[in-house]
C-alpha positions in Angstrom: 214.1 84.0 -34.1 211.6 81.6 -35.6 212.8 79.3 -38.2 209.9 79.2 -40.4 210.5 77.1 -42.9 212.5 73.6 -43.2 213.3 71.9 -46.9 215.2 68.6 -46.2 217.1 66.5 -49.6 217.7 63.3 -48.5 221.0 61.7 -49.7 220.8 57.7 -50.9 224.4 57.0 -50.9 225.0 53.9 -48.9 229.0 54.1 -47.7 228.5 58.1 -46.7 228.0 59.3 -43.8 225.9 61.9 -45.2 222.3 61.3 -45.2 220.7 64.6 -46.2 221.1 68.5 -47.1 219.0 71.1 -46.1 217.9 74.6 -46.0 216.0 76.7 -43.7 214.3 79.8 -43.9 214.3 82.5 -40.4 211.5 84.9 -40.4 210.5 84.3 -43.7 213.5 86.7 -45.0 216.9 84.9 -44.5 217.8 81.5 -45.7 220.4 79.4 -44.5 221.5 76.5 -47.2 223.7 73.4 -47.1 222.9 72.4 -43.5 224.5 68.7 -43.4 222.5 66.0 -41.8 225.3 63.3 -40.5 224.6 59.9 -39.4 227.2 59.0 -36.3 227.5 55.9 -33.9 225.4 58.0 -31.2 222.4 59.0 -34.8 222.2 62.0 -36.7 223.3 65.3 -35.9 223.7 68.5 -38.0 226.4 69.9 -39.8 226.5 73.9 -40.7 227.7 75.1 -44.0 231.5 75.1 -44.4 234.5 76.3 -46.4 237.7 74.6 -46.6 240.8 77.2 -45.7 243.8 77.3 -47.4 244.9 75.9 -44.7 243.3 72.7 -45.0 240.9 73.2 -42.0 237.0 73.7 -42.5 235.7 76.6 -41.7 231.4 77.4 -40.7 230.2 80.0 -43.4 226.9 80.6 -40.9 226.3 78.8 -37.4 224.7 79.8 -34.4 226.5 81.7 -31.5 224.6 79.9 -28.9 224.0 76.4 -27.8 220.3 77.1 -27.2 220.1 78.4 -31.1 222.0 75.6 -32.5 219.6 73.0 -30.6 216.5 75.0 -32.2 218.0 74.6 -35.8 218.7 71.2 -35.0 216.0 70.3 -33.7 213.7 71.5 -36.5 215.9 70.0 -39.3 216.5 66.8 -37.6 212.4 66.9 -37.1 212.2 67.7 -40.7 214.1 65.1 -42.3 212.6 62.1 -40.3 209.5 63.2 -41.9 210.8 63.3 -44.8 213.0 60.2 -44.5 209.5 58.3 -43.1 208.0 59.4 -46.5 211.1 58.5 -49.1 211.1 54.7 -50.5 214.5 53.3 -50.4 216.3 52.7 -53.1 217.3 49.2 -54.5 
């Protein structure tokens, strides 16, 4: 699996801990969207597109089944918004 292509939206809310939204693209033929980028006391971390149940509990629509997969998707979207994060002018 190569994920080969990364689009970050950053998020310029400032009482959220949401700081950015993005999809990626694996082999050039199947896109993942809604990817969450969190802030947390410990920094950012990823969050994978959800559902809420009718049970009130939120559900992944796509994640990875291993821990090695979810650090590669991480790891490029994380990558991929402090790029784009470096290059966005804060708002006043």
């Amino acid at each position: 699996m190569n994920i080969t292509n990364v689009r970050v939206r950053i998020v310029q809310k400032p009482d959220t801990k949401l700081k950015g939204v993005a999809t990626i693209t694996i082999d050039d033929c199947f896109a993942v969207h809604d990817i969450k980028i969190l802030e947390s006391e410990e920094g950012y971390f990823i969050s994978m597109p959800s559902k809420k149940s009718p049970d009130g509990e939120y559900r992944d629509i796509a994640h990875p089944i291993n821990s090695e997969t979810r650090k590669v998707v991480a790891d490029a979207v994380l990558a991929e918004f402090n790029k784009v994060l470096a290059e966005t002018p804060v708002e006043a």
